[in-house]
DONU-32148 format. One record per residue (C-alpha): residue number from 1; residue in one letter; x, y, z. Coordinates in steps of 0.2 Angstrom, whole numbers, plus 5000, padded with zeros to 4 digits. Layout:
N
+------+------+------+------+------+
! resi ! resn !    u !    v !    w !
+------+------+------+------+------+
!  NUM !    A !    X !    Y !    Z !
...
+------+------+------+------+------+
//
This chain:
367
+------+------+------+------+------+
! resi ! resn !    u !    v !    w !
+------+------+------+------+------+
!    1 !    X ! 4993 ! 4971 ! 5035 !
!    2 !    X ! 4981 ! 4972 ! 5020 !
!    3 !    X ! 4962 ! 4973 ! 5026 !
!    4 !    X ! 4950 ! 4971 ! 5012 !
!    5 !    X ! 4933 ! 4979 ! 5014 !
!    6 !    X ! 4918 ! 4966 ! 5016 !
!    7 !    X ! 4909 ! 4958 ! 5000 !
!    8 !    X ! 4893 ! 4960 ! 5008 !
!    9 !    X ! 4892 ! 4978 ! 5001 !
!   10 !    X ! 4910 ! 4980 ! 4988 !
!   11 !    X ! 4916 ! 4971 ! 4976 !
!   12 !    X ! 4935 ! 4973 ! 4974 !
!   13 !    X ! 4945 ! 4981 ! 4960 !
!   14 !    X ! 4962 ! 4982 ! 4959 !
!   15 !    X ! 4968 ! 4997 ! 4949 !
!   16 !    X ! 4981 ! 4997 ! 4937 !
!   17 !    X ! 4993 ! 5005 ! 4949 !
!   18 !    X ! 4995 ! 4990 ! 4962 !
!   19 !    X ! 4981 ! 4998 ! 4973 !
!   20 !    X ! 4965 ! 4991 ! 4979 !
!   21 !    X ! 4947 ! 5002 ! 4977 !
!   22 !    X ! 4929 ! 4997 ! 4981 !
!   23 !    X ! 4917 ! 4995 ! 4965 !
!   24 !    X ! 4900 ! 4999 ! 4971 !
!   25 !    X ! 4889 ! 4984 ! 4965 !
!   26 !    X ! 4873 ! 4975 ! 4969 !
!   27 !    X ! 4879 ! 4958 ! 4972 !
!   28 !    X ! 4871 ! 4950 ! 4986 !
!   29 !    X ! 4861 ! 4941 ! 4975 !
!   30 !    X ! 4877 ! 4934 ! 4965 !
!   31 !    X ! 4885 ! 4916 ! 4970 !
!   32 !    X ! 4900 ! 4914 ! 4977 !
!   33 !    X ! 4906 ! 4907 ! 4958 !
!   34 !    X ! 4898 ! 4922 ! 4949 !
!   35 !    X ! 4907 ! 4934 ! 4961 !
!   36 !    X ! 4923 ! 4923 ! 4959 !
!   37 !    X ! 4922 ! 4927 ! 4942 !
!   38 !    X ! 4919 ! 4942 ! 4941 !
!   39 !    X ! 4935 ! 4947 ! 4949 !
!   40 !    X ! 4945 ! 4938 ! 4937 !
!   41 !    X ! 4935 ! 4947 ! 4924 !
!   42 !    X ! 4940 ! 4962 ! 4930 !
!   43 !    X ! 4957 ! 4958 ! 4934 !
!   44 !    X ! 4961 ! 4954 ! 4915 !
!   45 !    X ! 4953 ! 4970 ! 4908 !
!   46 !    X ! 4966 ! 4979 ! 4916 !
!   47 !    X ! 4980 ! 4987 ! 4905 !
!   48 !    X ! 4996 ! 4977 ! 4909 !
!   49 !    X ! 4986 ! 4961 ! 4913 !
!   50 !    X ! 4990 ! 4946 ! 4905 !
!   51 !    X ! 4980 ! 4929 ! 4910 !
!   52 !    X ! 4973 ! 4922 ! 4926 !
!   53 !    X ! 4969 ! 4903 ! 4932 !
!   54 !    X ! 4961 ! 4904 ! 4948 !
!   55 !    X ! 4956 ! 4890 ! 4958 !
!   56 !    X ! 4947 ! 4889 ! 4979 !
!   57 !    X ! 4944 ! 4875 ! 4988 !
!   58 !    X ! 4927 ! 4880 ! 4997 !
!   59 !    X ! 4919 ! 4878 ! 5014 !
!   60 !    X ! 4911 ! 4864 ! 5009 !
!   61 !    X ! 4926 ! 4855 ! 5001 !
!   62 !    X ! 4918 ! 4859 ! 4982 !
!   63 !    X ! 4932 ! 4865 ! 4971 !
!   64 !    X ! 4928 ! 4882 ! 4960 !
!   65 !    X ! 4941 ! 4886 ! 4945 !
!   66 !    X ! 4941 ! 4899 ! 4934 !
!   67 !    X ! 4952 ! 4909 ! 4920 !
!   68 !    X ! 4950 ! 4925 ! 4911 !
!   69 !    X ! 4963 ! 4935 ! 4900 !
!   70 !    X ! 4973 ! 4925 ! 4885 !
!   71 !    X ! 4988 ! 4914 ! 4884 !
!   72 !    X ! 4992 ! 4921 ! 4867 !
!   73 !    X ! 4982 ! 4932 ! 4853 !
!   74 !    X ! 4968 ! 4922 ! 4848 !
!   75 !    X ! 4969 ! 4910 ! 4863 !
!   76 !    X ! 4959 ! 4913 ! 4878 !
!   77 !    X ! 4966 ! 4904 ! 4894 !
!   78 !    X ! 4960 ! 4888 ! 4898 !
!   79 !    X ! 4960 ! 4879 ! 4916 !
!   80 !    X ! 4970 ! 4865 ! 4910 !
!   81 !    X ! 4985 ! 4878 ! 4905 !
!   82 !    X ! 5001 ! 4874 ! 4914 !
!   83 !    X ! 5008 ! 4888 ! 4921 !
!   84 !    X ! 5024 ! 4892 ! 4932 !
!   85 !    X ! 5019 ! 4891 ! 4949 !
!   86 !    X ! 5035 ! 4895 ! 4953 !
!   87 !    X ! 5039 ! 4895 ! 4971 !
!   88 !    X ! 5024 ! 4887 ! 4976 !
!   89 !    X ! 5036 ! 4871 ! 4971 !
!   90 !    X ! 5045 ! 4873 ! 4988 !
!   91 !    X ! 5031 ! 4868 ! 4997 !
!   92 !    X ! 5032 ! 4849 ! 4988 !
!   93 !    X ! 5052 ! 4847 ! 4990 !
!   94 !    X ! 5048 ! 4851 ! 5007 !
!   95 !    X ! 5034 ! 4840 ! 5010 !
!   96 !    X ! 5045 ! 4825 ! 5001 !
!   97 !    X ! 5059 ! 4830 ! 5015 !
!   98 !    X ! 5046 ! 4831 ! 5030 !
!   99 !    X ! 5039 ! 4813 ! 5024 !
!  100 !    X ! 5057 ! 4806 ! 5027 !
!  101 !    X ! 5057 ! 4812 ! 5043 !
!  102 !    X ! 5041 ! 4805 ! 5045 !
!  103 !    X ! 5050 ! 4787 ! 5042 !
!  104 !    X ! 5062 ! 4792 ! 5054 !
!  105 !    X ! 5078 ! 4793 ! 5036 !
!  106 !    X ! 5080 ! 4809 ! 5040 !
!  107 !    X ! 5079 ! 4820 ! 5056 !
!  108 !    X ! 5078 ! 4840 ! 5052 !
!  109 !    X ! 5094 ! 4842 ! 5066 !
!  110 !    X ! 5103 ! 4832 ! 5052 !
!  111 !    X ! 5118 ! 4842 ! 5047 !
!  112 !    X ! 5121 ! 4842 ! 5026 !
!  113 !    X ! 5136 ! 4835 ! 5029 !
!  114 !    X ! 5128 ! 4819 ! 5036 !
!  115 !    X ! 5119 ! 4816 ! 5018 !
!  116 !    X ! 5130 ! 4825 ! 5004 !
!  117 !    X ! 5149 ! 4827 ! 5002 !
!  118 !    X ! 5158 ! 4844 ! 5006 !
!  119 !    X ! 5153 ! 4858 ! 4991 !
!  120 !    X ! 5161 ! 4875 ! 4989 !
!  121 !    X ! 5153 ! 4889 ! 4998 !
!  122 !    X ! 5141 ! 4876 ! 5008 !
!  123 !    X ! 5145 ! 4877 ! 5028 !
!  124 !    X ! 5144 ! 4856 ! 5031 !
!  125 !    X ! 5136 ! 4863 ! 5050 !
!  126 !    X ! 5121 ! 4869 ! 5039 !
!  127 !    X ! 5104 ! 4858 ! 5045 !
!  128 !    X ! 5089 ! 4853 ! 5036 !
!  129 !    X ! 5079 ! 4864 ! 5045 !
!  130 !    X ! 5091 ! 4877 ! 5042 !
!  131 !    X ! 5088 ! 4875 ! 5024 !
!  132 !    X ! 5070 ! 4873 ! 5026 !
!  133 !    X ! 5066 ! 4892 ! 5034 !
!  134 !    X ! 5080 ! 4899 ! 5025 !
!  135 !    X ! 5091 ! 4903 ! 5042 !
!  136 !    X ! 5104 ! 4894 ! 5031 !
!  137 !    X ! 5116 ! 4909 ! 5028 !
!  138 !    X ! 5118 ! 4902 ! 5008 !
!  139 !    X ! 5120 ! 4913 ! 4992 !
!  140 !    X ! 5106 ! 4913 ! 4981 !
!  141 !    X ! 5113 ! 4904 ! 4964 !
!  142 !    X ! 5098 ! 4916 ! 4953 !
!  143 !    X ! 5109 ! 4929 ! 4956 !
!  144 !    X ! 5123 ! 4923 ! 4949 !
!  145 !    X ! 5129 ! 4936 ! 4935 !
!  146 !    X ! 5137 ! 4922 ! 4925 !
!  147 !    X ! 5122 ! 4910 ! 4928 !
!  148 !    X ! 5113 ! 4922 ! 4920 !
!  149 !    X ! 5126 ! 4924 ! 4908 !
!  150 !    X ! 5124 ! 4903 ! 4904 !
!  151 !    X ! 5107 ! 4904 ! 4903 !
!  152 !    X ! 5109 ! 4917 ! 4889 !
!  153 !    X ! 5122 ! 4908 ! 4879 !
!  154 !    X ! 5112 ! 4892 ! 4877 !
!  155 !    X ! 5093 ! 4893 ! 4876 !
!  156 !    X ! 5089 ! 4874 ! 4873 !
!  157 !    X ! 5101 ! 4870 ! 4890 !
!  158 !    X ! 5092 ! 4861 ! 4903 !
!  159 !    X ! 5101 ! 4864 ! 4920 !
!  160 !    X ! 5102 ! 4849 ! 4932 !
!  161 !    X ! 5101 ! 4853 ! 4950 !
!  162 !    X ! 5119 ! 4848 ! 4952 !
!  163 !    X ! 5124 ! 4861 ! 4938 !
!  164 !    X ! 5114 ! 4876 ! 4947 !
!  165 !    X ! 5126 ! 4874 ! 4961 !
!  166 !    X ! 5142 ! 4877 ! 4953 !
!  167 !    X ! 5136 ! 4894 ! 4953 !
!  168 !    X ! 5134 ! 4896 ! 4971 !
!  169 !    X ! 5144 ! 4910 ! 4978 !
!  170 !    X ! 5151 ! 4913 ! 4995 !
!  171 !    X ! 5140 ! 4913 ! 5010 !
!  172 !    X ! 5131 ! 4929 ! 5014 !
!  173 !    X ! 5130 ! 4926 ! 5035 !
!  174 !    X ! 5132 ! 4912 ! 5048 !
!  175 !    X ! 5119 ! 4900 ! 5048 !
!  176 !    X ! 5106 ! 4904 ! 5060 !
!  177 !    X ! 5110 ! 4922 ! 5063 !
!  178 !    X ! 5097 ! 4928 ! 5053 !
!  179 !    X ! 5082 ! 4925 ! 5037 !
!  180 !    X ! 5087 ! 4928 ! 5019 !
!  181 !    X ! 5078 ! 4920 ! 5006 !
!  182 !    X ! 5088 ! 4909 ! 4994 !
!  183 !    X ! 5083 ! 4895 ! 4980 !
!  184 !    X ! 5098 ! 4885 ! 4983 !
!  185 !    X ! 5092 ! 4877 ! 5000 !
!  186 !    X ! 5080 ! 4870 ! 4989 !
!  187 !    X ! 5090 ! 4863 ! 4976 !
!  188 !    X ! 5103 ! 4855 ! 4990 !
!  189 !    X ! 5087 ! 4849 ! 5000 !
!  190 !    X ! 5081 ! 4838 ! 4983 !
!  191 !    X ! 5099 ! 4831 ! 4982 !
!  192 !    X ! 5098 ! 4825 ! 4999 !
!  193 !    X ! 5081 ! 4819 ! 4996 !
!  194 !    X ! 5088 ! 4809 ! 4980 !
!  195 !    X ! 5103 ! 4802 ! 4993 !
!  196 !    X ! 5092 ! 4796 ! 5005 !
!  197 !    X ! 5080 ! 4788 ! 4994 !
!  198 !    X ! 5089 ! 4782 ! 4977 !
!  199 !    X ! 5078 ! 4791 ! 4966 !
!  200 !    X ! 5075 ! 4805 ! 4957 !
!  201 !    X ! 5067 ! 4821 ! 4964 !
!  202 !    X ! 5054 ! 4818 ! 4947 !
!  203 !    X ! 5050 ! 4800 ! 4953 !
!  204 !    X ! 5046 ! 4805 ! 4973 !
!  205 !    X ! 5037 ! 4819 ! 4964 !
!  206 !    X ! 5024 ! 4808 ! 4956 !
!  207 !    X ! 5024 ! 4792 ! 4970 !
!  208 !    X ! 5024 ! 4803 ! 4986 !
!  209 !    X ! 5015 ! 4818 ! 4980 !
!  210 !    X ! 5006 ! 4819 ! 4966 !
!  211 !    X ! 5000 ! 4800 ! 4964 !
!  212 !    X ! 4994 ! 4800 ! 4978 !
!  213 !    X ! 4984 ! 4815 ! 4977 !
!  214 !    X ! 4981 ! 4811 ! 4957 !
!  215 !    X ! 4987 ! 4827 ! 4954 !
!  216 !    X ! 4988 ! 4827 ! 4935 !
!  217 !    X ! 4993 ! 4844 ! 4928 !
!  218 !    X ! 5010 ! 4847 ! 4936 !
!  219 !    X ! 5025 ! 4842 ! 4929 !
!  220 !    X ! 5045 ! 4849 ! 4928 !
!  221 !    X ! 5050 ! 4855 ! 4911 !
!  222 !    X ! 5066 ! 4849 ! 4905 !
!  223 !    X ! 5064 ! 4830 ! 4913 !
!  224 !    X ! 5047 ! 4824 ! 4909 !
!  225 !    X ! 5033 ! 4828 ! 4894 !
!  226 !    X ! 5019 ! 4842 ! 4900 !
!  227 !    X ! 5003 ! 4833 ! 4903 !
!  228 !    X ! 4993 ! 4846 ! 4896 !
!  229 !    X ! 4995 ! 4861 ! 4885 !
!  230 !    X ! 5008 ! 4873 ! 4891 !
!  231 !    X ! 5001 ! 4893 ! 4893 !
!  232 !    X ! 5010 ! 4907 ! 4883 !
!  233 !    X ! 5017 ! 4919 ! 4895 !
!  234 !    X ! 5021 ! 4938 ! 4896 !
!  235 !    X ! 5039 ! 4939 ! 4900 !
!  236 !    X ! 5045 ! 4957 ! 4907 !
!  237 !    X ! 5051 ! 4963 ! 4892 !
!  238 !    X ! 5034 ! 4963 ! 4884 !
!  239 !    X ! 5035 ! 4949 ! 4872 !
!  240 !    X ! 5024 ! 4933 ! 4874 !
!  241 !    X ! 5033 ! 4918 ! 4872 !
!  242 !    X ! 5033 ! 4900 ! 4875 !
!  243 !    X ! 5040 ! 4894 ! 4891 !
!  244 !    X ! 5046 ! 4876 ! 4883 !
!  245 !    X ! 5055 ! 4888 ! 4869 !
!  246 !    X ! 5068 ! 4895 ! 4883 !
!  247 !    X ! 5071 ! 4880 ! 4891 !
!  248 !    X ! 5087 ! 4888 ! 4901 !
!  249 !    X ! 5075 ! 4899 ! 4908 !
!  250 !    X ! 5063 ! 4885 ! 4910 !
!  251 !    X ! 5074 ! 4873 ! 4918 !
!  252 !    X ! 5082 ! 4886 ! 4931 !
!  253 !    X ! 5071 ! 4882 ! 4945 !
!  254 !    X ! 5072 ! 4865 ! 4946 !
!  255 !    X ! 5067 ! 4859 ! 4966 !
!  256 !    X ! 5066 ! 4877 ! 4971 !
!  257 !    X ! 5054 ! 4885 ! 4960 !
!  258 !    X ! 5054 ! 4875 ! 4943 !
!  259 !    X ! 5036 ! 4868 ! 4943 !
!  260 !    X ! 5024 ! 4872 ! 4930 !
!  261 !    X ! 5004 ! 4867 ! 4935 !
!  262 !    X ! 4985 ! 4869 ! 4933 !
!  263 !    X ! 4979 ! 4882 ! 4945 !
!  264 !    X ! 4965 ! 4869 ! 4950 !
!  265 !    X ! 4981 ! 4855 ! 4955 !
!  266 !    X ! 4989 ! 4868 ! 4965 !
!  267 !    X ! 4973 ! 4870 ! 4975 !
!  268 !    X ! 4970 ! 4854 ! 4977 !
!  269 !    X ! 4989 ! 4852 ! 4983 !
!  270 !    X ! 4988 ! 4865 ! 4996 !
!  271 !    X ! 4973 ! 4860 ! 5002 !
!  272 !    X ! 4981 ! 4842 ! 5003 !
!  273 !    X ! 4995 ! 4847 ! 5012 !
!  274 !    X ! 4988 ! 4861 ! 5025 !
!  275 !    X ! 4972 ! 4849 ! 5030 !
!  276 !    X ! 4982 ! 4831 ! 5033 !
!  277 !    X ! 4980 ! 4823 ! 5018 !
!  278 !    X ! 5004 ! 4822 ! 5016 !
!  279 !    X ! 5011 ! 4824 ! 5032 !
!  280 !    X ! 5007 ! 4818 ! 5049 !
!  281 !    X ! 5001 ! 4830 ! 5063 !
!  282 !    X ! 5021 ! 4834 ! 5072 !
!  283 !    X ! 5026 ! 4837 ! 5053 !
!  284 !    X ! 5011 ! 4849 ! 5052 !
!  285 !    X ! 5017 ! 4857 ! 5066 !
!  286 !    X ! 5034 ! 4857 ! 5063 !
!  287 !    X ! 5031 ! 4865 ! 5046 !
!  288 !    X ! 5020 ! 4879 ! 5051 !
!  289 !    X ! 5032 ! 4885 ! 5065 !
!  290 !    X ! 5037 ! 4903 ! 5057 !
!  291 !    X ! 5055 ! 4911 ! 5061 !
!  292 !    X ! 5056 ! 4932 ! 5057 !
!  293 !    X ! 5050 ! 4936 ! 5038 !
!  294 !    X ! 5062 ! 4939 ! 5025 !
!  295 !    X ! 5051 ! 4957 ! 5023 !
!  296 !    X ! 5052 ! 4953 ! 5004 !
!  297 !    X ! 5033 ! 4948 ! 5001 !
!  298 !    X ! 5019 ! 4957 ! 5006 !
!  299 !    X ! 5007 ! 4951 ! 5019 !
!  300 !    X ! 5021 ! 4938 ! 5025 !
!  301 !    X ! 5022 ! 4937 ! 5044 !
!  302 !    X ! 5034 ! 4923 ! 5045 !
!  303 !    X ! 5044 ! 4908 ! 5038 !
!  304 !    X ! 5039 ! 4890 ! 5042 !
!  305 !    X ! 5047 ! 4875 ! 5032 !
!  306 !    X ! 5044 ! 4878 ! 5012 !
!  307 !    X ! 5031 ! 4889 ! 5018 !
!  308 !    X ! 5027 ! 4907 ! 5022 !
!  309 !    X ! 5014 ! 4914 ! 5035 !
!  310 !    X ! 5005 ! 4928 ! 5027 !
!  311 !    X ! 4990 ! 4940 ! 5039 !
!  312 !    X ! 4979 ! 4946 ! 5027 !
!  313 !    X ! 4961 ! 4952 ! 5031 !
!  314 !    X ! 4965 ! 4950 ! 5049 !
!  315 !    X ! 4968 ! 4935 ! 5049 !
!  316 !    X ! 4981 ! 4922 ! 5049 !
!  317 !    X ! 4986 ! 4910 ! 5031 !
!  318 !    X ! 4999 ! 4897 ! 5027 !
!  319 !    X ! 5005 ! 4895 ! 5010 !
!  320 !    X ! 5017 ! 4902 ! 4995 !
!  321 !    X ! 5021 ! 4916 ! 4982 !
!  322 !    X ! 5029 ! 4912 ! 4967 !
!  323 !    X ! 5036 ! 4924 ! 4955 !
!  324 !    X ! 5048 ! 4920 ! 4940 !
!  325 !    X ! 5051 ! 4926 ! 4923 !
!  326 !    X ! 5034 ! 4915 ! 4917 !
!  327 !    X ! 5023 ! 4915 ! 4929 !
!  328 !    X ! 5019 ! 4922 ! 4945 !
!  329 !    X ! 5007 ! 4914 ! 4959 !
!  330 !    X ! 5000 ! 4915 ! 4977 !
!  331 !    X ! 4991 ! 4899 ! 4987 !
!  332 !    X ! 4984 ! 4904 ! 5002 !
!  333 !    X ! 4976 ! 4891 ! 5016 !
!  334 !    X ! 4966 ! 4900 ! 5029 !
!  335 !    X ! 4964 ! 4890 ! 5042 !
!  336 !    X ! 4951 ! 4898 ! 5052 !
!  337 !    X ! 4939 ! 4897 ! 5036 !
!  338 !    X ! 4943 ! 4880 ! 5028 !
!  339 !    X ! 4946 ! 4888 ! 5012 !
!  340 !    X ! 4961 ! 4887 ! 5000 !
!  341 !    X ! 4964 ! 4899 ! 4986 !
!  342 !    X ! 4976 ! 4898 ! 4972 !
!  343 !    X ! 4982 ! 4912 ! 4959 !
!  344 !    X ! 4993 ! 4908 ! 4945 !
!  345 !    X ! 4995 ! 4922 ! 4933 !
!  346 !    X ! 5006 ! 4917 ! 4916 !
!  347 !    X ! 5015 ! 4934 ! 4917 !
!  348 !    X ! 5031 ! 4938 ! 4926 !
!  349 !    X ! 5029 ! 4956 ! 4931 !
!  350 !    X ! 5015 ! 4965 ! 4937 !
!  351 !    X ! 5004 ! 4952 ! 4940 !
!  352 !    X ! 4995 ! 4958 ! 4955 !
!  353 !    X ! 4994 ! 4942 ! 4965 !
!  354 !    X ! 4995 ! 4949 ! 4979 !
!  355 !    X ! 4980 ! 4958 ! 4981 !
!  356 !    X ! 4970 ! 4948 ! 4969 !
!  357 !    X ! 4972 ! 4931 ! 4979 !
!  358 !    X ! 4966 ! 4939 ! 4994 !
!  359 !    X ! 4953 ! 4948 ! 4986 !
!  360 !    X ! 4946 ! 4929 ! 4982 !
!  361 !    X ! 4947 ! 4920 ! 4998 !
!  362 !    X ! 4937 ! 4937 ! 5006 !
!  363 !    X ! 4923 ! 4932 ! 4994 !
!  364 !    X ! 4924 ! 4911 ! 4998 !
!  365 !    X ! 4925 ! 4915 ! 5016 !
!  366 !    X ! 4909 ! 4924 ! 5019 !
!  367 !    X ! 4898 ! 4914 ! 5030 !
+------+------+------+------+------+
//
């Protein structure tokens, strides 16, 4: 478990080499905002660092964002840059299925053979909730050599969700015997989500989700027009690109972890969803009931329903990491606090959101 020193005396800094060290500084006469801040200040000036939109949902409900750190040479980062949040998108394809069980269309005991015909490699005994918490047993279509292979051939494809699954592989165990991570649950939950509803994953987006919430910074590359400007991004191979200029790449995620977003919407979105605002109180509870941890993610104590259980600062969170070749991102929910934090870094390695996230909710959740 990570324990981060108290605020009251340190400020944070996370070192180049993924560690955390305490900066002496007098700062008990700095706001919340200032301190905030600073950390993103500090975060950027580190070699390797690339941009950083940051984003907390307060005690008091107020909503803090800030940036630091460029999206290309000459262009600082802006709050209203869109930004891979990555896997972070689970939590919304979960939430659209969880409100269908709400309406009592869908039960989570539903088999995928009840909602989608027979596909290759897909046990038809698989259940919704199976796919949910990733006890499903499926192959993970990312690691697909020649998905990756297609997504090298043509860099203007845009890959549907029912193209991402001709590229699943054979299952890796029976479902239910263990917890293995895997995007394609995701993928087959929205297509059951589209049976069940006649519409588009994009459309129950925008009329379950993000309507309702007036969530206007997140959007699906490939299937709609950004609503904002789109950040550059550090890719691993050190080159900054735009994400809209690889659109195989940007279209890979789709329902799993395809979603591109303001750190400030993907605040208010957990915030949403982990204090009552989409699902009802059994969903809730449904949702936050965690099976063992993949042990892929640090700080992760469990897997709930598109969501992970994390124990930092000796305490228990709710939330999501995201990491892809764009963008990498951590939301955050501590429950005990009433405080949301959101990271969303336009990098895909090295991004240190991980101990940087955490770092900012120790600072909003002093009394």
């Amino acid at each position: 478990m990570l324990r981060l020193a108290a605020f009251a005396t340190t400020i944070l800094c996370i070192s180049a080499a993924g560690g955390i060290a305490p900066l002496r500084a007098a700062v008990s006469a700095s706001s919340v905002p200032d301190q905030l801040q600073a950390s993103l200040t500090r975060w950027a000036a580190i070699p390797g660092h690339h941009g950083v939109s940051a984003s907390v949902i307060l005690r008091d409900s107020s909503q803090w964002s800030g940036v630091a750190g460029q999206s290309k040479e000459g262009e600082p980062l802006r709050p209203e840059h869109l930004i891979a949040i990555a896997s972070i998108t689970k939590s919304m394809t979960a939430a659209v299925i969880l409100q269908l069980v709400d309406e009592s269309r869908l039960s989570l005991a539903d088999p995928i053979s009840k909602w989608l015909d027979p596909r290759p490699h897909v046990d038809p005994s698989i259940t919704l909730r199976q796919l949910l918490n990733h006890t499903n047993g499926l192959d993970n279509y990312t690691s697909n050599a020649a998905f990756n292979a297609a997504i090298g051939a043509d860099r203007t494809r845009v890959f549907t969700a029912a193209d991402l699954m001709t590229f699943l592989g054979p299952p890796r165990f029976r479902p239910g015997a263990r917890t293995q991570y895997t995007n394609t649950a995701f993928i087959l939950l929205g297509l059951v989500a589209e049976k069940v509803t006649g519409k588009s994953m994009i459309t129950l987006y925008h009329e379950r989700l993000w309507g309702r919430l007036q969530l206007r910074e997140v959007f699906l590359p490939g299937f709609e027009t950004p609503p904002a400007a789109v950040a550059h991004a550090l890719t691993s191979g050190a080159r900054i690109v735009n994400p809209l200029d690889q659109m195989s790449l940007a279209s890979a995620g789709n329902y799993a972890f395809g979603l591109l977003a303001s750190a400030r919407d993907a605040a208010r979105w957990g915030h949403a969803l982990f204090t009552g605002s989409v699902l009802s109180a059994r969903s809730q509870a449904e949702m936050r009931t965690l099976v063992d941890a993949a042990g892929n993610i640090p700080g992760e104590t469990g897997v709930g329903l598109g969501i992970r259980g994390y124990g930092y600062l000796g305490r228990s969170q709710v939330g999501h990491s995201g990491g892809s070749w764009s963008g990498s991102s951590l939301l955050l929910h501590d429950p005990a606090v009433g405080v949301t934090v959101v990271v969303v870094m336009n990098q895909g390695r090295g991004a240190d959101h991980f101990q940087l996230a955490p770092s900012l909710l120790e600072i909003a959740a002093r009394p």
